[in-house]
N, CA and C of each residue as an Amber inpcrd file, in Angstrom:
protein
   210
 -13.2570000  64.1090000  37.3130000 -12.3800000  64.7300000  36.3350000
 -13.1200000  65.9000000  35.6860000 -12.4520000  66.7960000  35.9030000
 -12.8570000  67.9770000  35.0080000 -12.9510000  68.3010000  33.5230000
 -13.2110000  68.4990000  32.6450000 -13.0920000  68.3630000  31.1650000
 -13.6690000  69.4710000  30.3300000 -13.8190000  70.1510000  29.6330000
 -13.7990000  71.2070000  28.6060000 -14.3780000  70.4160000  27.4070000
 -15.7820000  70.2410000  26.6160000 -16.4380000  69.6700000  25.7860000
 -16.6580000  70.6210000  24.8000000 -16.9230000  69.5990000  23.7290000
 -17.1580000  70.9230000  22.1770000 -18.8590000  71.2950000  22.1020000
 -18.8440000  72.1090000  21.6350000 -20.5050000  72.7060000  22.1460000
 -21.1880000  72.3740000  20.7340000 -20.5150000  72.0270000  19.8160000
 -21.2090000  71.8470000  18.3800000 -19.9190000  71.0640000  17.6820000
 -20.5040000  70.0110000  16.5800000 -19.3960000  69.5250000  15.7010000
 -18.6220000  71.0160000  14.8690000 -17.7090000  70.2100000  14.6990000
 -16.6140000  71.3730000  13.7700000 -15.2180000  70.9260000  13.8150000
 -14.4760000  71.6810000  13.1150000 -13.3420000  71.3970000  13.1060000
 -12.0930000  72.1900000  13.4840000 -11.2320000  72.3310000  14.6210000
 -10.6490000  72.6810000  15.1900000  -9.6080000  73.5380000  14.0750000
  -9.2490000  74.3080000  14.3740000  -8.8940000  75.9740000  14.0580000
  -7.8420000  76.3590000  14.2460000  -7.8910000  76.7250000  15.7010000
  -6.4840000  76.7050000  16.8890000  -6.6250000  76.4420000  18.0070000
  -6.0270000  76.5260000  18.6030000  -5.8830000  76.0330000  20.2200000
  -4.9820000  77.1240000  20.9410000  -5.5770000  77.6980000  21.7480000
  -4.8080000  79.1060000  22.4380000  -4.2730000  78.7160000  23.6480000
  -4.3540000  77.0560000  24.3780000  -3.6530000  76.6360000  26.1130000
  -3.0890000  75.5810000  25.0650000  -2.0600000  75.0480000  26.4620000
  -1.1230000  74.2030000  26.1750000  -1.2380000  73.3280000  27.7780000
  -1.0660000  72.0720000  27.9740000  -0.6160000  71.5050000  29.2670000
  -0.1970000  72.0970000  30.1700000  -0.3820000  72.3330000  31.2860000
   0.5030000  72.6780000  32.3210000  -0.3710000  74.3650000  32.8280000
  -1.2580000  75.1650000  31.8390000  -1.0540000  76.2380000  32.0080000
  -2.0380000  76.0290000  32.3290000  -2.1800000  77.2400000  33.3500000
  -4.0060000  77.3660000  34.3730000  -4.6470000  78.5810000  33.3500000
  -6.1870000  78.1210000  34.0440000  -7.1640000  78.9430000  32.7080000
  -8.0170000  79.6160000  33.6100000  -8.3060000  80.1710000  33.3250000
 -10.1360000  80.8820000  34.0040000 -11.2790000  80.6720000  33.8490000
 -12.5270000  80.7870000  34.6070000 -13.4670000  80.4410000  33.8310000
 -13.8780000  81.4780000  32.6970000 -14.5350000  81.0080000  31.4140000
 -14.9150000  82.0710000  30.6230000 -13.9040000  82.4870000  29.5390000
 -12.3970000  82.0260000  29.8550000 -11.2250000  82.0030000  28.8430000
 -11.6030000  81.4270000  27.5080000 -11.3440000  82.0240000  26.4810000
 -11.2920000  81.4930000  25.0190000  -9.4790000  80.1180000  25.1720000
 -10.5180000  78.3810000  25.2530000  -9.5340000  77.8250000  24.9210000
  -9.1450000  77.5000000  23.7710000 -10.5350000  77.2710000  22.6580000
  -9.5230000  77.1900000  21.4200000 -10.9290000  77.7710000  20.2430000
 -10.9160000  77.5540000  19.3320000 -11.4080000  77.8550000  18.1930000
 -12.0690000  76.5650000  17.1260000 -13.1250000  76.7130000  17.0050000
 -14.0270000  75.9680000  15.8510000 -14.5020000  76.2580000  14.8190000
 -14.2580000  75.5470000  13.5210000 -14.7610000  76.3700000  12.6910000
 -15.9820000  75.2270000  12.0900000 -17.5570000  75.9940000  12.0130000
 -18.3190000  74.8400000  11.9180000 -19.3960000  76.0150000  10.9730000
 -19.4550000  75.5530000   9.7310000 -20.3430000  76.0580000   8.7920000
 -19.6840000  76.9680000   8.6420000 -18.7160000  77.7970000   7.7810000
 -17.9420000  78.4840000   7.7250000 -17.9210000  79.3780000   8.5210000
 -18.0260000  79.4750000   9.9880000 -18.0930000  80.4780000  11.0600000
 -17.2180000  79.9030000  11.8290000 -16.3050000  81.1330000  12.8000000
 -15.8590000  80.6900000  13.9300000 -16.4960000  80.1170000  14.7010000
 -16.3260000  79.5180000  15.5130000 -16.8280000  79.4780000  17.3720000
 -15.9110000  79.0230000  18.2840000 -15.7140000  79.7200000  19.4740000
 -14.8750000  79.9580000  20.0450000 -15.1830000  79.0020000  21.3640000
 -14.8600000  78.1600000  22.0380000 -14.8030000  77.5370000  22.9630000
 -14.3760000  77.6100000  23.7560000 -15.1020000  78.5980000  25.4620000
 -14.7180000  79.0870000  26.3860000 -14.8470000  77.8020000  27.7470000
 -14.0840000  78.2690000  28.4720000 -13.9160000  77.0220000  29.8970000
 -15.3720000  77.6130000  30.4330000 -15.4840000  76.6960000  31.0710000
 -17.2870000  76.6500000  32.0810000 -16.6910000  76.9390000  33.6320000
 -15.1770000  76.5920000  33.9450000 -14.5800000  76.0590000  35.0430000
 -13.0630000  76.2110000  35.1170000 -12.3110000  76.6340000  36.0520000
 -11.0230000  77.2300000  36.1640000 -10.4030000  76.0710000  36.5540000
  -9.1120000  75.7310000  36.3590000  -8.0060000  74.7050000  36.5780000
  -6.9040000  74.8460000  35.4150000  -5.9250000  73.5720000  36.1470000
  -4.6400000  73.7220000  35.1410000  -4.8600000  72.4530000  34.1870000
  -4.5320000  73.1110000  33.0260000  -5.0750000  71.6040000  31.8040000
  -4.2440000  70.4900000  31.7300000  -4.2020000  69.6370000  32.2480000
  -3.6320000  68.0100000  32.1220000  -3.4230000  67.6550000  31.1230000
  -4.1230000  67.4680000  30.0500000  -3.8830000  67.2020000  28.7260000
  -5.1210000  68.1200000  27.5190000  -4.1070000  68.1590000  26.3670000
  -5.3910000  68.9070000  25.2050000  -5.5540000  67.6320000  23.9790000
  -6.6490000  67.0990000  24.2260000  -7.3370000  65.8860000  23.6090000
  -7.3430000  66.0900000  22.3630000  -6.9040000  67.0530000  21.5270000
  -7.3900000  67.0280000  20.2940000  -6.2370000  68.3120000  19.8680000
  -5.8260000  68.1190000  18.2020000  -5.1690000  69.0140000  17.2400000
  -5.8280000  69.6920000  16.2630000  -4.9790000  70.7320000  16.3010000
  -5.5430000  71.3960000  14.8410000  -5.6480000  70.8720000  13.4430000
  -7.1440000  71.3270000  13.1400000  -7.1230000  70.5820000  11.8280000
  -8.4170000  69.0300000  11.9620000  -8.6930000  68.7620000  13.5270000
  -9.1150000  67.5400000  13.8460000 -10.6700000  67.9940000  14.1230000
 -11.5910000  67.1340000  13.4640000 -13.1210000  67.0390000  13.3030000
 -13.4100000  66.6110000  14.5310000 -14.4800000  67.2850000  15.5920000
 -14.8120000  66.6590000  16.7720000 -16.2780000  66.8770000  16.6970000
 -17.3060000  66.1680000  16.9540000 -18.5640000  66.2060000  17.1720000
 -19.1840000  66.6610000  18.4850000 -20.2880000  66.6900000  18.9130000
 -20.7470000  67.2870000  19.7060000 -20.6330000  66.6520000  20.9760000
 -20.2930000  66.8090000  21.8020000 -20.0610000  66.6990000  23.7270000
 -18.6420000  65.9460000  23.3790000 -17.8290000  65.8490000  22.5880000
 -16.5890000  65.0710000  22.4790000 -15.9910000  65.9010000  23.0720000
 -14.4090000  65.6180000  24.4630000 -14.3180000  66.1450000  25.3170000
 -12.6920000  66.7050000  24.6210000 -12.6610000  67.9980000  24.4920000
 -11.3340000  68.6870000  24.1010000 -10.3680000  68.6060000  24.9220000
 -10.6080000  69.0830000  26.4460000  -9.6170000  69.1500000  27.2080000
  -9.5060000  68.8040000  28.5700000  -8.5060000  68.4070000  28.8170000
  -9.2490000  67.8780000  30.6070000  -8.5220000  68.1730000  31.7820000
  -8.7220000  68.6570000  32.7860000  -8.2120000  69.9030000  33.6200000
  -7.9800000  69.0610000  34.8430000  -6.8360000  69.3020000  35.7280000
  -6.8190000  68.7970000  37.0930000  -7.5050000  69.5690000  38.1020000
């Protein structure tokens, strides 16, 4: 299984994919905000996203897996 992980705790921002839609590698999928800074959370790996593990507004810690790609 393929999956999209958070690179640092923080708390989710926005989310720019939705299910169903294919990504690229290197795409901005969503947004973190951790110590009052953005950080932006790009794919490592291209596919179409199966499900998005997590909402805006939701605290995720570090290697917790955001999104997971077929």
């Amino acid at each position: 299984m393929k999956e999209i992980t958070a690179s640092m705790a923080g708390t989710v921002l926005n989310i720019f994919t939705a299910a169903g839609e294919s990504i690229n590698m290197g795409q901005e999928v969503l947004m973190l905000e951790s110590m009052k800074m953005e950080i932006p959370i790009e794919s490592s790996i291209e596919g179409v996203i199966k499900e998005v593990k997590v909402n805006i507004g939701d605290f995720v810690n570090e290697g917790d897996v955001l999104i997971v790609l077929v």
